[in-house]
Backbone as CSV, one residue per row, in Angstrom:
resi,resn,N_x,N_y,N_z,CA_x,CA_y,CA_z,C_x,C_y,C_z
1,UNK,0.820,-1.182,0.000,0.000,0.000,0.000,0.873,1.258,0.000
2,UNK,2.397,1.255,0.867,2.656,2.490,0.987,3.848,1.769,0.532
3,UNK,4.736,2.678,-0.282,6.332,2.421,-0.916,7.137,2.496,0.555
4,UNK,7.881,2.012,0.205,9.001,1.487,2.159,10.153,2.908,1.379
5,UNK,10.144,4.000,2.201,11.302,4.629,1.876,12.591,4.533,2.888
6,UNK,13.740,4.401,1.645,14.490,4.016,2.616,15.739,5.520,2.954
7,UNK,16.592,5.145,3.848,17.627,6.154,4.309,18.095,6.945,3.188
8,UNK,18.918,6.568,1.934,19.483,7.012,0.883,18.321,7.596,-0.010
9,UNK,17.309,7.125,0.102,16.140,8.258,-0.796,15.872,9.305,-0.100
10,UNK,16.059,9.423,1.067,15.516,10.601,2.234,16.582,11.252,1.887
11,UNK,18.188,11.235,2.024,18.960,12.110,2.320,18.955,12.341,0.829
12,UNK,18.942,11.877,-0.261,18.869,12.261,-1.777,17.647,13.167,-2.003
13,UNK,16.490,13.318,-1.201,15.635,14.359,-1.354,15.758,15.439,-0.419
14,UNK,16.592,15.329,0.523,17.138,16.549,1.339,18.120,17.074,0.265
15,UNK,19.454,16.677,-0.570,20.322,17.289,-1.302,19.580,17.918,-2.197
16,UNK,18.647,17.250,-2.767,18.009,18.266,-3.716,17.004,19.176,-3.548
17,UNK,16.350,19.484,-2.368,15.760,20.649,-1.880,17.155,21.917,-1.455
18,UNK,18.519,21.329,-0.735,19.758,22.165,-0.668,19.810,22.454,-1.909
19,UNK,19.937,21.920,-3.032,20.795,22.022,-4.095,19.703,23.477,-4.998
20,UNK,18.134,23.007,-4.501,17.813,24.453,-5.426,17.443,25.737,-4.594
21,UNK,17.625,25.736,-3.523,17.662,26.566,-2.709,18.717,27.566,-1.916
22,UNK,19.660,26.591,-2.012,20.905,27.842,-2.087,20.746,29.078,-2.906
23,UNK,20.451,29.297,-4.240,20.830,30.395,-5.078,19.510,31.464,-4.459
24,UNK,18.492,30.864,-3.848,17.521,31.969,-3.059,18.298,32.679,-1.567
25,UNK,18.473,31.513,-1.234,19.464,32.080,0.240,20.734,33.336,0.165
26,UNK,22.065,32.508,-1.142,22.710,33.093,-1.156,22.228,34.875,-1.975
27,UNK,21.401,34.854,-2.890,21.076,36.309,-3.306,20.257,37.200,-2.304
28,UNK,19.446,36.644,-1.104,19.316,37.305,0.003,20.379,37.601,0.528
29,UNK,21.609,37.089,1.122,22.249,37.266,1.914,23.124,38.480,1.044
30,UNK,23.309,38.509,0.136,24.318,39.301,-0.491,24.060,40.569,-0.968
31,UNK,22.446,40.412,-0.835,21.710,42.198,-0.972,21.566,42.193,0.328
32,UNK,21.423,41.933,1.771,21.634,42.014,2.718,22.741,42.705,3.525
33,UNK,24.197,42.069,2.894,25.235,42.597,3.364,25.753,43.703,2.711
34,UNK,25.454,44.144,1.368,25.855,45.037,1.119,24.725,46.581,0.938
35,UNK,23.325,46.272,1.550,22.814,47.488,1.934,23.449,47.630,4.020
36,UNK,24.328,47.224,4.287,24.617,47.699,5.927,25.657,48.610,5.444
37,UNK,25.884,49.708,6.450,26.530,51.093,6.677,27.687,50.479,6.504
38,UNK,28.766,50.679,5.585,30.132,50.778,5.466,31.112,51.522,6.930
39,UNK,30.751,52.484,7.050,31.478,52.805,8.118,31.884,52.204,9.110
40,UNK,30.661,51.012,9.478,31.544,50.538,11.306,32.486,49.649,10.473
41,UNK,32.765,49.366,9.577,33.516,48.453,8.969,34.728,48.746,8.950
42,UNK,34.753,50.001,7.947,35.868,50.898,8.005,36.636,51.625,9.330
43,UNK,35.895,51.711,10.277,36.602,51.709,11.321,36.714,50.654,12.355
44,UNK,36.208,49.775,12.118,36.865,48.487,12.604,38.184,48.623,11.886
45,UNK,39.079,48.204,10.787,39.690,47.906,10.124,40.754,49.290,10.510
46,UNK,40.350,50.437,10.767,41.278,51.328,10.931,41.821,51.882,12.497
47,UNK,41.136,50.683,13.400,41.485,49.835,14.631,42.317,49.196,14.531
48,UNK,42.887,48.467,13.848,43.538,47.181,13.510,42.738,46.151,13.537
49,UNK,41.413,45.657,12.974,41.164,44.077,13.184,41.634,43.543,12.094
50,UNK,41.489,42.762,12.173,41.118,41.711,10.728,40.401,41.664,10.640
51,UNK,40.169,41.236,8.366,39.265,41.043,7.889,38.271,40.294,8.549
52,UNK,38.623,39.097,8.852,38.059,38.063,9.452,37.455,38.174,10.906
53,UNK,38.077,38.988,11.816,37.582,39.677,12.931,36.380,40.818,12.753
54,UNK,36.745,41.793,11.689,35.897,42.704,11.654,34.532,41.887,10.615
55,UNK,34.394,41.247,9.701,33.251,40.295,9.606,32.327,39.916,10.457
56,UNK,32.989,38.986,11.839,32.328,38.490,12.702,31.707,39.382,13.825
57,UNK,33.131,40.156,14.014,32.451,40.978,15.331,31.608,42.402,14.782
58,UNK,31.308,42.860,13.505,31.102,43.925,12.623,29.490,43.470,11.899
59,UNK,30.270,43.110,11.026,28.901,42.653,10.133,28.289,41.445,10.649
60,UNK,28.415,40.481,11.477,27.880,39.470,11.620,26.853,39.846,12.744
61,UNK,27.186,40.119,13.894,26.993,40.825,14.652,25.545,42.467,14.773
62,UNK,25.401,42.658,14.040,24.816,43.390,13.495,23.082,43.231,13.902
């Protein structure tokens, strides 16, 4: 009556809900980050952080 689904069909229909949904996520995120105020950025960076510091504690943070 009901098809037996097994482990490898489940995680093969999870990859492909990831697989077309990234390109929605990632074009949110990227008009996201680049409408935030440049400035705390720029003066993070003219603090001394790092890139990688001023990301997390800057823009992530946010």
């Amino acid at each position: 009556m009901f098809p037996i689904v097994q482990l490898s069909d489940i995680i093969l229909i999870i990859f492909a809900h990831v697989a077309i949904t990234i390109s929605f996520i990632v074009r949110s995120v990227v008009n996201a980050l680049n409408s935030l105020d440049q400035s705390f950025e720029e003066a993070a960076k003219t603090l001394g952080s790092t890139p990688f510091s001023t990301f997390v504690k800057v823009v992530f943070h946010k």
